[in-house]
N, C-alpha and C positions, 0 to 999 in steps of 0.2 A: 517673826518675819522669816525666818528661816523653816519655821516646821512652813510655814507656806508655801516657800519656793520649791519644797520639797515636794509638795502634795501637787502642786501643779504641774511638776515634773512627771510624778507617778500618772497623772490622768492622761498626759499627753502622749506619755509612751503604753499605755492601754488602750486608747483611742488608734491609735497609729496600727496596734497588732491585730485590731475587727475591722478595721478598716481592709486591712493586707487580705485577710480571711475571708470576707463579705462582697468578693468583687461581684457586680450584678454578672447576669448571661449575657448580655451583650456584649460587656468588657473583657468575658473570659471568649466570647469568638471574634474578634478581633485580635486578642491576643492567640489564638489558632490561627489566622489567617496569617498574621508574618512569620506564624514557621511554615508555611506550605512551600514545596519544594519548586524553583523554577527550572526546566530544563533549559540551559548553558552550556554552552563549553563542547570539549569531545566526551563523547558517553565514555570512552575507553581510559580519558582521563579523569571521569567523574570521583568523588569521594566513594567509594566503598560502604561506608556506612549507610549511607541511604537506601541501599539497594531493598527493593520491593517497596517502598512508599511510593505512593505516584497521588498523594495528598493534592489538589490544584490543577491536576494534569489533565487538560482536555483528550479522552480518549480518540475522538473522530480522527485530532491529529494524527495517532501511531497508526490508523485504520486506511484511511484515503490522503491524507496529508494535512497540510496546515492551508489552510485557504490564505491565500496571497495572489495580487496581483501584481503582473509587470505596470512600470512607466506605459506604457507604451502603448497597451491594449484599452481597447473600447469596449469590451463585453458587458455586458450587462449581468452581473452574474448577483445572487441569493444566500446567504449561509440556510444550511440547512442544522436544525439546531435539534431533531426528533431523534432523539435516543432508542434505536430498534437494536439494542445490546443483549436486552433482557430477552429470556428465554420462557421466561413467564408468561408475557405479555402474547395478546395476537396483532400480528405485526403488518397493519397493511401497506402494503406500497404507496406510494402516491409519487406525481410527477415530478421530475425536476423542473425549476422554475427555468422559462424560456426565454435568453436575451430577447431584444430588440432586435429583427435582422437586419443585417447593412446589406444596401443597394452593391452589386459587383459589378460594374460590366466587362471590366478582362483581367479578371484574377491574376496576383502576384506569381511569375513562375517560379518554378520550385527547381531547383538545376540537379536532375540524379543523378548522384556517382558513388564512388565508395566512401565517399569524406562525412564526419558527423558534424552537425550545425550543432552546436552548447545549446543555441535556445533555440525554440520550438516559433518560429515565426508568426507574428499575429494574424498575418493574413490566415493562416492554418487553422484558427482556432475559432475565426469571426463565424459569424451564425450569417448564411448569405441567404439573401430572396431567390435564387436562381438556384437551391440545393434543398433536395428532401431527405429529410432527417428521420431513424428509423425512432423506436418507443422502446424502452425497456419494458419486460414483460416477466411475471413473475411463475416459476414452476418446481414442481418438486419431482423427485425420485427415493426409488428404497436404495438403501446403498446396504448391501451382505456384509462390507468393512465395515462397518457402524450398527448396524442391524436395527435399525431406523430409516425413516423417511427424511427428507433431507432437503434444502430448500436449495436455488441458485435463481437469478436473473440474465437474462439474455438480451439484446441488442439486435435486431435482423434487422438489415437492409429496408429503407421505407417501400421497395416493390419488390419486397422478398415473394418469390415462388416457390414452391415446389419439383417445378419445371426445369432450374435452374440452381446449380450444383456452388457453394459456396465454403470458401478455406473460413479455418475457425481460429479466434485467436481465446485463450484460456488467461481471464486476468484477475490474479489473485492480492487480497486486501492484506493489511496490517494485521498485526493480533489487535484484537477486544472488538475487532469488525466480523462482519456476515456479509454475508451477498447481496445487503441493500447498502451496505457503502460506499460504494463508484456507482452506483446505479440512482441515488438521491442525493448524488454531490455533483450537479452541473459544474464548478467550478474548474473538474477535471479535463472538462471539455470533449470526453471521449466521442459522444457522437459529434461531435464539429471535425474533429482531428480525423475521424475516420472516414466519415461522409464528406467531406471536401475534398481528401485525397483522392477517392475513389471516383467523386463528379469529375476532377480532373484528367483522369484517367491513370494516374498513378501506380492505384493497386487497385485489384479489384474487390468488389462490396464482397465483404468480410462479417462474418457469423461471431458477436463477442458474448462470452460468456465471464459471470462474475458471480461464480459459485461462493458457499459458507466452506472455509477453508481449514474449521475448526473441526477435525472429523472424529470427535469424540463419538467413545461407545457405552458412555453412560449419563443417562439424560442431565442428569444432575451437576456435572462439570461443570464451571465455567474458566475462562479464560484468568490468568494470572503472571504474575511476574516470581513465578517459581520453575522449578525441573519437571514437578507432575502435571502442573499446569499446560504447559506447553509439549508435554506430548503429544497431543492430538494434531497439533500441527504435523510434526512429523510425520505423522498416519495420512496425513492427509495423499500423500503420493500413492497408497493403497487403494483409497478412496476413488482421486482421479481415474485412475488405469483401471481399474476392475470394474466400477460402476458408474461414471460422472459420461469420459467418453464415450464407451458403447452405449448409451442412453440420450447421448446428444444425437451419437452418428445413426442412430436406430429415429429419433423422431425426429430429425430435422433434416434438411436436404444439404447436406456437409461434403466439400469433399475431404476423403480422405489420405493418408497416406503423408509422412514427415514435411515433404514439401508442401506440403496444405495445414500444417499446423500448426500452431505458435503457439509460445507460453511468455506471459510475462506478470509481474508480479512485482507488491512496494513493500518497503520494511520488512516484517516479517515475511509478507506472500513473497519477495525480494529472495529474502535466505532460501523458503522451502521451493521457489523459482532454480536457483541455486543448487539444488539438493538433488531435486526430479531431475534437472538436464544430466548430472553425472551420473545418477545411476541408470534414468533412463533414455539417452540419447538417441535412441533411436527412433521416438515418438516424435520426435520435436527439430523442426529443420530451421525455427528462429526462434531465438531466446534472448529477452532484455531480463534484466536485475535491477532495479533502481530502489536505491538506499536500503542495500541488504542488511538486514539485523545482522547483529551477533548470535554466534551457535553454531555453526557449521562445526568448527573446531573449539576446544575446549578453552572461555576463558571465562572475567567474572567483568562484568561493567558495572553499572552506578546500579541497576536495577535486579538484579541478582546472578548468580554463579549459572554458566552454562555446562554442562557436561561434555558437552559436543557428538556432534553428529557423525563422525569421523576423523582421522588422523591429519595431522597436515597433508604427508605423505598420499594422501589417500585420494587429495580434492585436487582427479583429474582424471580425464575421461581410458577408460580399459584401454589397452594396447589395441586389441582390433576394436572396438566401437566405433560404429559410423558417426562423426560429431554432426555436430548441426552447422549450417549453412551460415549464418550469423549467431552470435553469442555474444552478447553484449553486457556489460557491468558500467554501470554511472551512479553519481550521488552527488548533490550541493555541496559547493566547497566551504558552503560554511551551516553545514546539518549538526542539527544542535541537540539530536535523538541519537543517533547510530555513530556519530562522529567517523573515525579512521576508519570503524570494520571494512567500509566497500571497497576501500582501497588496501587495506590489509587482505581481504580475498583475490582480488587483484594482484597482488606481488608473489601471495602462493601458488597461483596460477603460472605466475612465469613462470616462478622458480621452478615448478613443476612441468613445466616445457607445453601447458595446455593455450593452445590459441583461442583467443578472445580480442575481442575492442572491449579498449578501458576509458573514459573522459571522463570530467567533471564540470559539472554546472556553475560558472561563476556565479558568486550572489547569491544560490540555492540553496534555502536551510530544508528542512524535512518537508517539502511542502509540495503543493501543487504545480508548479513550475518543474520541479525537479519530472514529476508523475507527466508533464505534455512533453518537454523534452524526450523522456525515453520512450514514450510510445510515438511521437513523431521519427527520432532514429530507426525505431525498430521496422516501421511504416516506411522510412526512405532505404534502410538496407533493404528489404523485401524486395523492392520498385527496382534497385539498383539491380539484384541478384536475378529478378527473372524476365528483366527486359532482353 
């Protein structure tokens, strides 16, 4: 009786050990699926150890933002879900899906002054029957800083002429993006936000470009949550000035000249937005930041160590530099990507005695919301500055 209980002992603790050993494939990716990592929290407060895993992490978010809508809005808006990451791949464009237009007949007025609105009003953003909206268009250039050919998308005015001289606004993506991600993410709303203001007579119809911000010069790169990785970012300020503008201002009917040209940029395009006003402020006569990455200055977040782009001391504009006319820095106050950095660039800035507007988004995590708010500010300081 007892050698039995023994033996059934022995089989059941054998059984037990091929069992532990033998899990099928399903049950070992399910068991990978609850360690994928959720962004939470402040990035700056993130665990450390995680850094460079981005296991689960929808890339498009860190690129153009997290699609979200307000309460409040009607839009009729699409995810776009076509992965143009890859550098392998031939990447065609295709359109952003088109709300429904809503009927206007006396558009919500918009009151300009120098105050910033948190949120980007819905009437701004609605798709009206009474407003022609311009196409994104896709083109390339050689860029000498890259020594490659190079891609970006454009935005012109729906009765763009030749005839007819237009300020340009430069709007830069997220890292692990290119130049088709605000360009096949209608959610942004960018030609709503810019064609509406400009039917209203706001500002005027405005030239948007949404270059690949990755100006790597070896094909082979791609984007990562390392130091070598995101150099090319950096480069990318070489890229703009030497080859991106004089190839806009040469083929398109642009005006030029600081007060004709804007820069703005999200997440990462946010920091290198950040990076080009200080060192080149003299290009650039309004400048929005929304949800600046980490990296300007040296620290380490949830996703790996930054070296930094310069000193504290350093992040603010030359003694004689002409600054820009607006300079703007915003982020979601509850951005669950970049967490504190916007407003830690923000407080070095005072300290550094450099003028800028600083707000935040109630309610905004890394998202599209934060991305209409700062181009609608950047849109209403313009309107304010050159009325």
């Amino acid at each position: 009786m007892r050698k039995g209980a023994i033996a059934l002992i022995t089989v059941g603790i054998i059984t037990a050990m091929l069992c532990s050993c033998g899990k099928t494939e399903s049950e070992k990716e399910t068991m990978k699926e609850t360690d994928k990592i959720e962004v939470t929290g402040n990035a700056a407060d993130a665990d450390k150890d995680t850094a460079g895993d981005i296991t689960g992490i929808d890339k498009d978010a860190f690129a153009s933002g997290i699609k979200k809508e307000e309460s409040n809005t009607t839009d009729n808006t699409t995810d776009n879900t076509t992965d143009n990451s890859s550098d392998d791949a031939t990447i065609i464009p295709t359109a952003s899906p088109t709300p429904t237009p809503v009927e206007v007949t006396t558009p919500t007025p918009i009151i300009i002054n120098g105050e910033i609105e948190e949120k980007c009003p819905a009437s701004v953003t609605e798709t009206r029957k009474d407003v022609k909206y311009g196409a994104f268009t896709h083109g390339t250039y050689y860029s000498e800083t890259c020594g490659m050919e190079r891609g970006y998308c454009i935005l012109l005015p729906a009765d763009y002429s030749a005839e007819k001289k237009y300020p340009v606004l430069y709007l830069l993506h997220g890292i692990f993006g290119n130049e088709y991600s605000f360009s096949q993410d209608a959610s942004n709303k960018i030609k709503e936000i810019a064609g509406n203001m400009a039917a209203d007579g706001y500002i005027e119809e405005t030239i948007i470009v949404c270059p690949d911000m990755y100006a790597k010069t070896d094909i082979a790169q791609k984007p990562g949550f390392d130091a070598e990785s995101c150099l090319p970012y950096d480069n990318f300020i070489n890229d703009l000035v030497n080859d991106l503008m004089p190839y806009i201002e040469k083929e398109y009917s642009v005006l030029t000249g600081r007060e004709n040209t804007y820069l703005a940029g999200f997440s990462m395009g946010g920091r290198e937005t950040l990076f080009i006003t200080l060192k080149k402020p003299e290009l650039f006569g309004y400048v929005c930041a929304i949800s600046a990455a980490p990296g300007i200055v040296a620290t380490t977040d949830r996703f790996m160590s930054h070296p930094g782009q310069m000193e504290e001391s350093e992040v603010k504009f030359a003694e004689d530099a002409v600054e820009p006319e607006v300079f703007i820095l915003c982020c979601g106050s509850k951005d669950s990507v970049v967490g504190k950095y916007p407003k830690s660039y923000h407080e070095i800035l005072e300290t550094n005695g450099t003028d800028h507007i600083w707000y935040e988004i109630p309610g905004a995590d890394h998202d599209n919301n934060a991305i209409k708010s700062g181009l609608y500010n950047l849109f209403k300081q313009i309107a304010y500055k050159k009325q």
